[in-house]
C-alpha positions in Angstrom: 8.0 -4.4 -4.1 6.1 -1.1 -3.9 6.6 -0.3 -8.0 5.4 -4.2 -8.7 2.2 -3.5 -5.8 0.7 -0.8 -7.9 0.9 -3.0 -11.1 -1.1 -6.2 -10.0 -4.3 -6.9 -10.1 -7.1 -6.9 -7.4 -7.2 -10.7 -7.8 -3.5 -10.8 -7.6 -3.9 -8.7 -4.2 -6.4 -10.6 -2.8 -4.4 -14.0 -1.9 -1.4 -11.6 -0.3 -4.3 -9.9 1.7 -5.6 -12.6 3.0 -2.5 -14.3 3.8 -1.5 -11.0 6.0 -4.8 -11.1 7.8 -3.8 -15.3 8.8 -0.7 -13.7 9.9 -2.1 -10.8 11.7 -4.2 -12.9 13.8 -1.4 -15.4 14.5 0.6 -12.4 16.1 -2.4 -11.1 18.4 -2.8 -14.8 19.8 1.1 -14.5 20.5 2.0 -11.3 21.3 0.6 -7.8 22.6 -1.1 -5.2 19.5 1.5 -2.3 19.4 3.8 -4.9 18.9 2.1 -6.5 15.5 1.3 -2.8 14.3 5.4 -2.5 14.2 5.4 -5.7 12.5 3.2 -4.5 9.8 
């Protein structure tokens, strides 16, 4: 997945960005922050 990462455009990036920060913010509502920074 890293080798395909660096190959992709921005706008490509963009819609897996923002769907992380969704999930980030999902995980601070649920649980404590050192355990969504191991999640990440």
């Amino acid at each position: 997945m890293g080798a395909r990462w660096k190959t992709i455009t921005p706008e490509e990036k963009k819609s897996y960005k923002e769907k992380y920060q969704v999930d980030q913010e999902a995980c601070l509502q649920i649980t404590s922050k050192e355990k969504c920074k191991i999640m990440s």
